[in-house]
Each structure stands twice: as C-alpha cells, then as structure tokens.
Backbone bond lengths (Angstrom), bond angles and torsions (degrees), N, CA, C in turn:
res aa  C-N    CA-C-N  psi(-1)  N-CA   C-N-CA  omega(-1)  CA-C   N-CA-C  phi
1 X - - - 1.446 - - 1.528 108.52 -
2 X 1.208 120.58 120.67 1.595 116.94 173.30 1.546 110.71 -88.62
3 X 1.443 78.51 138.67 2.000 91.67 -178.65 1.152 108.55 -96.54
4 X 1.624 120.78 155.37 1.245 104.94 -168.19 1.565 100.39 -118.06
5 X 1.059 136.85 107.47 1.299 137.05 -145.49 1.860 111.18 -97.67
6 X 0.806 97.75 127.16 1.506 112.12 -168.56 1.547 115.11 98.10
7 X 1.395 128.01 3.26 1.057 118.47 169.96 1.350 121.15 -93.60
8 X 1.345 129.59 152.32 1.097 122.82 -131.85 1.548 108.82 -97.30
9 X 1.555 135.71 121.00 1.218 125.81 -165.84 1.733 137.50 -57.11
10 X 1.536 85.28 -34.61 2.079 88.63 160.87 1.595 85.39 -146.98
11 X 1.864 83.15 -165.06 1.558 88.47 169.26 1.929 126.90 -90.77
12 X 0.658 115.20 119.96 2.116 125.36 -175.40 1.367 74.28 -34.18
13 X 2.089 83.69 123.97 1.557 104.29 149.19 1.480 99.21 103.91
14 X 1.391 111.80 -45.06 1.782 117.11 -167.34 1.344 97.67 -96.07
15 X 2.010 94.95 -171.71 1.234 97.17 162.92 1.640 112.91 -133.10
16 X 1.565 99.54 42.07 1.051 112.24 154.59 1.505 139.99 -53.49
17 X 1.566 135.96 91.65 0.929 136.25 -165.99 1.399 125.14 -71.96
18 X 1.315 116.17 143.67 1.862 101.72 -152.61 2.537 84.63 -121.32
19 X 1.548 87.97 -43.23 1.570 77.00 176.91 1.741 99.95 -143.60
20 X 1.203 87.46 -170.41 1.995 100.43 -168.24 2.082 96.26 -104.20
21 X 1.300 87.32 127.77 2.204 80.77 151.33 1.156 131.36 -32.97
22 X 1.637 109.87 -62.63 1.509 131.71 -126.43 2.019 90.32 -158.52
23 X 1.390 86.00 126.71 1.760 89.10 165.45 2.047 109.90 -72.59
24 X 1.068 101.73 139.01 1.307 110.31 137.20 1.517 145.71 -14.18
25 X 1.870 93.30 76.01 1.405 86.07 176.66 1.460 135.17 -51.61
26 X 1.449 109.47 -37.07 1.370 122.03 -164.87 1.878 105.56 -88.94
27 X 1.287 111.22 -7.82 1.683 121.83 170.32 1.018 121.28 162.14
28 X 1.183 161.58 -146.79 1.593 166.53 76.39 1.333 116.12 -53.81
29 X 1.537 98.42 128.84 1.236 105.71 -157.93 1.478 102.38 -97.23
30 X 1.544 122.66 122.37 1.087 134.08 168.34 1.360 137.71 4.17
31 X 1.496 147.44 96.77 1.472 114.71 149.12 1.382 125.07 -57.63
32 X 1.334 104.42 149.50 1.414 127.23 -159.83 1.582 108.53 -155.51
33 X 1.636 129.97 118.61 1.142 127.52 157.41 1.122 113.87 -67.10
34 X 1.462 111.89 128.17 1.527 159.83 153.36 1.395 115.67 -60.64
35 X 1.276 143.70 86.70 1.314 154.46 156.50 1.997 94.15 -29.33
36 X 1.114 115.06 118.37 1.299 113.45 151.34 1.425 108.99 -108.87
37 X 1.842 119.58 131.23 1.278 121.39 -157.25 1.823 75.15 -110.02
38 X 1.290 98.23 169.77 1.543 126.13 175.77 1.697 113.81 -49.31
39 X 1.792 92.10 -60.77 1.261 106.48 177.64 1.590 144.84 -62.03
40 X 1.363 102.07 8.01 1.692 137.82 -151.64 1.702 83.79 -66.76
41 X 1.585 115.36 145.38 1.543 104.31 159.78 1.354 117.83 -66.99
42 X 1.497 89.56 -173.55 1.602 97.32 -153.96 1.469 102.46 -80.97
43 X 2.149 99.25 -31.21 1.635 107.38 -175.63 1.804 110.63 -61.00
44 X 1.510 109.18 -26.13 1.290 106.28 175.07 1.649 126.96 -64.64
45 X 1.846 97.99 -29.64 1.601 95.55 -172.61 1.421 95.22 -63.37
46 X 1.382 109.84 -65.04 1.114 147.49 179.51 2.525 89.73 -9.95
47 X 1.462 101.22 -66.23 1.186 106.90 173.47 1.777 109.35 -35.07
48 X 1.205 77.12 -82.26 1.642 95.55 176.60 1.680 121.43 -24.43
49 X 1.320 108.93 -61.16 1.595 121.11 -174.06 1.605 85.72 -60.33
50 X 1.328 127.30 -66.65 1.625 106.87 -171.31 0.915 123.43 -52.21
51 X 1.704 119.91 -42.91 1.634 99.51 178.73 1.293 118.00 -60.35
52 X 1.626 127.42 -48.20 1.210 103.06 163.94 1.571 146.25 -30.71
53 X 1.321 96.08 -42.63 1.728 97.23 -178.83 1.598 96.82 -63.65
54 X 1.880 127.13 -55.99 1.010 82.12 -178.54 1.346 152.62 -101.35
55 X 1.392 106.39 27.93 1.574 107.36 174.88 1.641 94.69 -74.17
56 X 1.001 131.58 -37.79 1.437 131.83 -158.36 1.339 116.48 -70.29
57 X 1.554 106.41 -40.03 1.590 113.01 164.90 1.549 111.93 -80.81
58 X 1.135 131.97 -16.93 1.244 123.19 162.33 1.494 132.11 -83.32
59 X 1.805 106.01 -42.72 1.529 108.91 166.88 1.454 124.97 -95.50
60 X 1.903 107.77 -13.73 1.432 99.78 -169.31 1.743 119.41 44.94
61 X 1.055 117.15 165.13 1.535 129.46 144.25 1.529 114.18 23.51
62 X 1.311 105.20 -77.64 1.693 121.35 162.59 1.235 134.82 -12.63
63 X 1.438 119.99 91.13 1.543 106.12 175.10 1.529 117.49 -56.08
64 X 1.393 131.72 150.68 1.164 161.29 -91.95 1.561 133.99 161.56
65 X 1.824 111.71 99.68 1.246 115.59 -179.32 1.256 118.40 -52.18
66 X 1.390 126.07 144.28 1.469 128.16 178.25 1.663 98.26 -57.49
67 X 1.498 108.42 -84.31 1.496 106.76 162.17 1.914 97.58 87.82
68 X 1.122 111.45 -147.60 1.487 102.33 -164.72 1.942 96.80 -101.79
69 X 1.140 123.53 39.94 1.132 125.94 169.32 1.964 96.91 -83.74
70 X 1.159 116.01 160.74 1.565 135.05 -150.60 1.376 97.96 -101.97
71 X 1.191 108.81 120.72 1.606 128.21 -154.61 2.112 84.29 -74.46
72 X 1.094 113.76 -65.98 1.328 114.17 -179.69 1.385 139.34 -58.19
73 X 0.902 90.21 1.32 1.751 107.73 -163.20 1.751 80.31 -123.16
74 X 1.442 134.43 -46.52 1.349 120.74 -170.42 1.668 97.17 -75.50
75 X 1.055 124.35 -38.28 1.568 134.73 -173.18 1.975 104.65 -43.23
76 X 1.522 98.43 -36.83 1.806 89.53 -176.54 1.546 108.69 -89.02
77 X 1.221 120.92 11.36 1.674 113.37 144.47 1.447 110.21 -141.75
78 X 1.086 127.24 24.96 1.600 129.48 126.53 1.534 118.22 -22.63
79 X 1.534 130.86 106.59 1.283 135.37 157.24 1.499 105.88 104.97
80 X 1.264 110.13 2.77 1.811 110.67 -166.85 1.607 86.48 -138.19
81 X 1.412 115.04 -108.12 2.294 114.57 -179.53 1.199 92.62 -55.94
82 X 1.311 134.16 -57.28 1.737 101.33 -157.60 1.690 90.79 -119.75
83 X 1.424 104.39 145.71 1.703 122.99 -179.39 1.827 107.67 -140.56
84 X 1.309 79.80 157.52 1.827 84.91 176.26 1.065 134.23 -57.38
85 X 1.805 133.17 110.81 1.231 125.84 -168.11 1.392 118.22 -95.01
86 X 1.767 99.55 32.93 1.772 97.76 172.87 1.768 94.45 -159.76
87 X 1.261 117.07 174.69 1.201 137.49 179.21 1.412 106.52 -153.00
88 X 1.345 104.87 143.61 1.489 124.57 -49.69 1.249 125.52 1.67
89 X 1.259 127.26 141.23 1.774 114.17 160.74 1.741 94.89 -127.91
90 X 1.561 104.40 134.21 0.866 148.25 173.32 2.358 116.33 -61.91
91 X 0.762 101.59 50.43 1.856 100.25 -174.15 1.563 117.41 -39.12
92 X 2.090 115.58 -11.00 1.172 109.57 -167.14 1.844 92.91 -139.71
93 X 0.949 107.18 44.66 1.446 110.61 178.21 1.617 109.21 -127.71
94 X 0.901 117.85 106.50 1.872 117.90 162.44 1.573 124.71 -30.37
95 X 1.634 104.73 -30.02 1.311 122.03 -169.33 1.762 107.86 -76.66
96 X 1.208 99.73 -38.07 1.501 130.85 -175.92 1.932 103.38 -23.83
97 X 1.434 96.64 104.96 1.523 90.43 170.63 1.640 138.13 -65.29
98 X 0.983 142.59 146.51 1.195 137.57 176.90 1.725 123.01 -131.32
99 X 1.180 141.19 172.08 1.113 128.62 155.57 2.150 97.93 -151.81
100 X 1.262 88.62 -177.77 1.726 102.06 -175.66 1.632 110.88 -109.74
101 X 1.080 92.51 118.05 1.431 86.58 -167.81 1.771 111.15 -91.58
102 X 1.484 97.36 88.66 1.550 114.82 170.11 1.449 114.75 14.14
103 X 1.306 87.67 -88.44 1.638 90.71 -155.12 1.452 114.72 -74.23
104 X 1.220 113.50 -41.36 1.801 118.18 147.48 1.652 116.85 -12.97
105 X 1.416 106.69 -60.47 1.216 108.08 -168.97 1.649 130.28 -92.99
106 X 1.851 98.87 -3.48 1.401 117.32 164.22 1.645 99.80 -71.32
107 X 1.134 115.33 -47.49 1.254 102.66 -160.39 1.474 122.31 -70.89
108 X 1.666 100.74 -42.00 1.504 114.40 174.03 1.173 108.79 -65.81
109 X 1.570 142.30 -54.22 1.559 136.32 159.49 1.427 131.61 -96.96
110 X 1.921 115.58 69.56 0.691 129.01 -163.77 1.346 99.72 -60.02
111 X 1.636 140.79 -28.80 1.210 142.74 -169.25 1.805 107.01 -69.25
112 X 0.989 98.21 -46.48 1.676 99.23 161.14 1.202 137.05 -58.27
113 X 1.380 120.92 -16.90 1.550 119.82 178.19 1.472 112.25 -116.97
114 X 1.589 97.39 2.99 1.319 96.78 177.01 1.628 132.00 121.85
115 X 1.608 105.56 -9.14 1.569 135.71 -155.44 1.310 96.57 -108.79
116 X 1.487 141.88 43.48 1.194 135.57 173.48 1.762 121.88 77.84
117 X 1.333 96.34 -139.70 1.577 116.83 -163.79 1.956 91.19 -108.46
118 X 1.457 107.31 139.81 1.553 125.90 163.01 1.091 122.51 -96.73
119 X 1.719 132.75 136.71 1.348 129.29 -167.25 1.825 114.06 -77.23
C-alpha cells in the first residue's frame, strides 16, 4: 500500500479521518458512492470541504494512487470530485487509480478553489 506522506491524517481539531496506518488485514474495504443529502451537518460539509482541499493541494490535476487514503471518507466524493483514472477500475485495490475531477469539484467546493461559501 503506498502512503502518501505529508498528507494530512484527519481534519485539525476533529476526528475526522483523512487516511488509514496500515492496510487491511482482513481486505480493502471498498469504494462506494456516498449519497451526500442536502441536510448533512455542517461538521460533515465542513469534513468534506477539507478533504477536498487536501487532496487538491497535494494531487492537483494528477491522477493518484488510492494508497492509504480512507476508503470512507474518499467514498463521499467517490463518482462525482474524484472518479476512476483507469479502466478497469479496481473498487478494492490500494493500487486503484483515481483523479479529481476539476471542474466537478470547483463547483461543489466553491470555498476551496476560492469562489466563496457552498450551500
């Protein structure tokens, strides 16, 4: 499993988890899209908008090993900001490429790229 070193382990302050130690003895646990409903708390967007910033300041543009980034925490922008940067794609592999899909993710975290406050 490649670690991605310097990225940041949750979000400061919470206990929002951003990646894992140690793979999965018993498997790797799936990506899976995550329905984000309207009504989500605020501490969750709040989650959300950081992880975005930091995959974005760390991978930018760049496709990107899954690696020990947090299967659950990547799962709530799974299939929408970040999508598979290969085919086949792999949902239970560490190796599993990914990238952020730009403009997707300007729009959904406009606070992250710079465009204010998100509803």
């Amino acid at each position: 499993m490649i670690k991605h070193r310097g990225f940041p382990g949750r979000l400061p302050g919470t206990d929002f988890q951003f990646t894992i130690r140690r793979a999965n003895p018993k498997g790797v646990t799936p990506l899976s899209r995550r329905e984000r409903h309207a009504d989500r708390k605020p501490a969750d967007r709040r989650a959300d908008a950081g992880f975005m910033s930091a995959l974005w300041r760390y991978f930018g543009d760049e496709p990107f090993a899954r690696g020990n980034i947090d299967a659950g925490r990547l799962s709530w922008l799974f299939g929408r900001e970040v999508v598979a940067a290969e085919d086949p794609f792999d949902p239970v592999s560490y190796d599993a490429m990914l990238r952020i899909d730009a403009d997707l993710a300007r729009a959904s975290f406009p606070e992250v790229f710079g465009g204010g406050e998100s509803a």
